[in-house]
N, C-alpha and C positions, 0 to 999 in steps of 0.2 A: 975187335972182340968187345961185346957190351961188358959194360964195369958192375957188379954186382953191390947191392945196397947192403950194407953188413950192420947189425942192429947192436950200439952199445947199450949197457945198462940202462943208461938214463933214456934211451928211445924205449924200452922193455917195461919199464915204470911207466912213461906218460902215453903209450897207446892202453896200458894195465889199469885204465880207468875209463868210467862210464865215457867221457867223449871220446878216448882213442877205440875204444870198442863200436861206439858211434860210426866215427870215421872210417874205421875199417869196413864195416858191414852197408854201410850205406848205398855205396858204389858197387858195382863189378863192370870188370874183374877188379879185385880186390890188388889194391898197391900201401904197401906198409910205410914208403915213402913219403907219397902226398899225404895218408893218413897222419902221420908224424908232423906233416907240414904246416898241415889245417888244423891239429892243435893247439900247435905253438903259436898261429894265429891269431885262436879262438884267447887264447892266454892274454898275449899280447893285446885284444883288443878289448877286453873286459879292465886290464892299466891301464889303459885308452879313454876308456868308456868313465870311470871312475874321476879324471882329472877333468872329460868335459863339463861333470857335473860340479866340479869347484870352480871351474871357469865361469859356470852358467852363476853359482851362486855369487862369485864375486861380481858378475856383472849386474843382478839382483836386487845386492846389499847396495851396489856403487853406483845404481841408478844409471847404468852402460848401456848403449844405444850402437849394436855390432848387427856388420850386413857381411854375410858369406855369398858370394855368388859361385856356382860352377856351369864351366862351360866346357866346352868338347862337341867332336862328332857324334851323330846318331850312334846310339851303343856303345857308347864310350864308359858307361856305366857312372855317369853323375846320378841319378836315382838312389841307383844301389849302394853310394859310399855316402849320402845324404842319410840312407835309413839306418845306416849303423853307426852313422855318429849321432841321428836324435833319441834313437830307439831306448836309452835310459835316460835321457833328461827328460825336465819338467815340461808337460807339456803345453803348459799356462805359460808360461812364458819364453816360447818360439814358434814360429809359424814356418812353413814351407809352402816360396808362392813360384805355382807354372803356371804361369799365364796363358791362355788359350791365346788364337789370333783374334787381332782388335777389333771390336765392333765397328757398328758405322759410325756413331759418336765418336769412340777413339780414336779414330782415323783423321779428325779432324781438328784435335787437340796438337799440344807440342809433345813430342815424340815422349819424352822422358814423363811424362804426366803420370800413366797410368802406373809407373814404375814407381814415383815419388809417392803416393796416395798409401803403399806398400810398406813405407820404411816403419823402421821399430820405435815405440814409443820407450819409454823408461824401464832398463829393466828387460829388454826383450831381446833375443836375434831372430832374426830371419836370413832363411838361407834361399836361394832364388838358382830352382832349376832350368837354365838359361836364363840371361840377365837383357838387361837393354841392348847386350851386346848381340842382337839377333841381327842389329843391324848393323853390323859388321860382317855378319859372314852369311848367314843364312837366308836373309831378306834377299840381298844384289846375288845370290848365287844364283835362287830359285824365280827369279823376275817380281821378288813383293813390294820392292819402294823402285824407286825410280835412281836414276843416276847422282843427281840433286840431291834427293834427299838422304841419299849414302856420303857424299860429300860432305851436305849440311851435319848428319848424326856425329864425321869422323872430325871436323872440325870442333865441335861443341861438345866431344862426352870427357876431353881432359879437363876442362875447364870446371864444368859437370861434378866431375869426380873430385877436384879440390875443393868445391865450394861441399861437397860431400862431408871432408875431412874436416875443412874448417868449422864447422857447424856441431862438430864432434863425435860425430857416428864414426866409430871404426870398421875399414870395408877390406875385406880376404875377397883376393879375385883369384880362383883355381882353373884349371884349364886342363882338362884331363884328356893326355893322348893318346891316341891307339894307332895301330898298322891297318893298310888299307887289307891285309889277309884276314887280321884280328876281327876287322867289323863284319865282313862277307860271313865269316863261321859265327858270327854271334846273331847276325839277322838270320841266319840259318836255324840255329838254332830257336830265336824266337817265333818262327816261320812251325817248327815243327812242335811247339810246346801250345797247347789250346788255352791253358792258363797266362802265356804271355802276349796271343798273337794279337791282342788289341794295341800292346803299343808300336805297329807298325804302322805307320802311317803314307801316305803317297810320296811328302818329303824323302821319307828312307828309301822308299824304295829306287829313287834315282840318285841315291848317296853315293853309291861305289862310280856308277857311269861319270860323277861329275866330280868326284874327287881331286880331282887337280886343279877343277876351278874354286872347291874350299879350300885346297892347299895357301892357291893365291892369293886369297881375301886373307886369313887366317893369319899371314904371313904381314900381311899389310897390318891389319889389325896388332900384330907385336911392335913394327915398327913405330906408329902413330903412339902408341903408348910411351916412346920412350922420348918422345916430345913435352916430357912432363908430365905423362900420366903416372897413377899409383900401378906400382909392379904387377906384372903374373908370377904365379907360382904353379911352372909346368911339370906336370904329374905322368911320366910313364904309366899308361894303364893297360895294357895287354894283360898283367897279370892281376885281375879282382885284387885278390888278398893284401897285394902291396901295396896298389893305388890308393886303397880304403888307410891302411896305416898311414902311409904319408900325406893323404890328405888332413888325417886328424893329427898327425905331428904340427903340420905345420898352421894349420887355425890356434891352436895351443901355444909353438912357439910365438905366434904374429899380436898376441892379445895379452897383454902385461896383467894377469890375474898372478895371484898369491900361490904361484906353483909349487906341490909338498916333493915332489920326484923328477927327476932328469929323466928327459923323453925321448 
């Protein structure tokens, strides 16, 4: 027998304002639950939103030089947890870079080139919607580099990554994960939404068929990091709303700014 949602007080108060009224009427059928849910959210992610901008200022004031990378599967919703962590900071000073595939010049350079050219000057982060780390899993998935030069990339990006640190730039590497059901119903979803269907690309569309051969790169890719590479910080993300908070919890905890509240 299904368990019935029973509404206290304080659910009766906070749907009893413009966003739980929001919430509730936006969707149908109408659920007083998830409406309750995506409030508290919306709550939570406005103390969220408020801390990244004391983050951003003390980085500013302190002349900080931060790189957020996220990576994950196709629809794993790096995009959508990038836009609600910039969406109230200053936008002079962060950038968000996806890099298209390399031209023919870049092709001919060293791998990390185009990426270094990227990093933040004084005062700046950039957050990087896939990272160098293409070559790690999505490059040798899809046939883009060669054997060699997936070798060459996994030997040289710890080394990469320290000389990163030492030089003083602070680097968050997220990793945001999904279920192979999770991404099927989201490319579905983008598949039937004429506002989204542009970010499908030929990549995704052979995502779910090869899935276990990103499992195994991916896999590979965690180990080779713990050869002395700088940490992941992996992020259950089936659920949007939580992935988004804990993504922003943990750039916040990773970045020694002048924090006024416990996160």
């Amino acid at each position: 027998m299904e368990e019935k949602f029973i509404l206290n007080q304080k659910d009766v108060n906070l749907l009893n304002t413009y966003k739980g009224l929001k919430a509730i009427l936006c969707k149908e059928p109408y659920n007083l639950e998830k409406a309750i849910r995506f409030v508290d959210y919306e709550k939570k992610l406005k103390k969220l939103q408020v801390e990244l901008i004391r983050l951003q200022s003390w980085a500013i004031d302190e002349g900080e030089r931060i790189i957020v990378i996220f990576e994950g599967r196709d629809a794993a919703g790096k995009g959508g947890a990038i836009r609600r962590i910039t969406e109230r900071m200053n936008p002079r000073h962060l950038r968000i870079v996806a890099l298209p595939k390399p031209s023919e010049d870049e092709k001919t350079q060293w791998y990390f080139q185009r990426y270094v050219i990227q990093f933040p000057k004084a005062g700046e982060i950039v957050f990087f919607d896939r990272s160098w780390y293409n070559r790690a899993v999505v490059e040798p998935v899809n046939g883009f580099c060669t054997p060699a030069q997936y070798e060459i990339f996994m030997d040289q990006v710890n080394d990469f990554e320290r000389m990163i640190a030492a030089s003083g730039i602070r680097l968050v590497k997220i990793y945001m994960s999904i279920s192979k059901k999770e991404q099927a119903k989201r490319f579905e979803d983008i598949k039937d939404n004429p506002l989204k269907q542009w970010k499908m690309t030929d990549v995704d569309g052979k995502a779910q068929e090869l899935w276990d051969i990103y499992t195994a790169y991916k896999s590979k890719m965690f180990e080779n990091t713990k050869q002395g590479g700088m940490p992941w910080r992996i992020i259950r993300a089936n659920k949007k709303t939580y992935a988004r908070v804990a993504a922003i919890k943990h750039i916040l905890k990773s970045i020694p700014y002048d924090r006024k509240k416990e996160i």
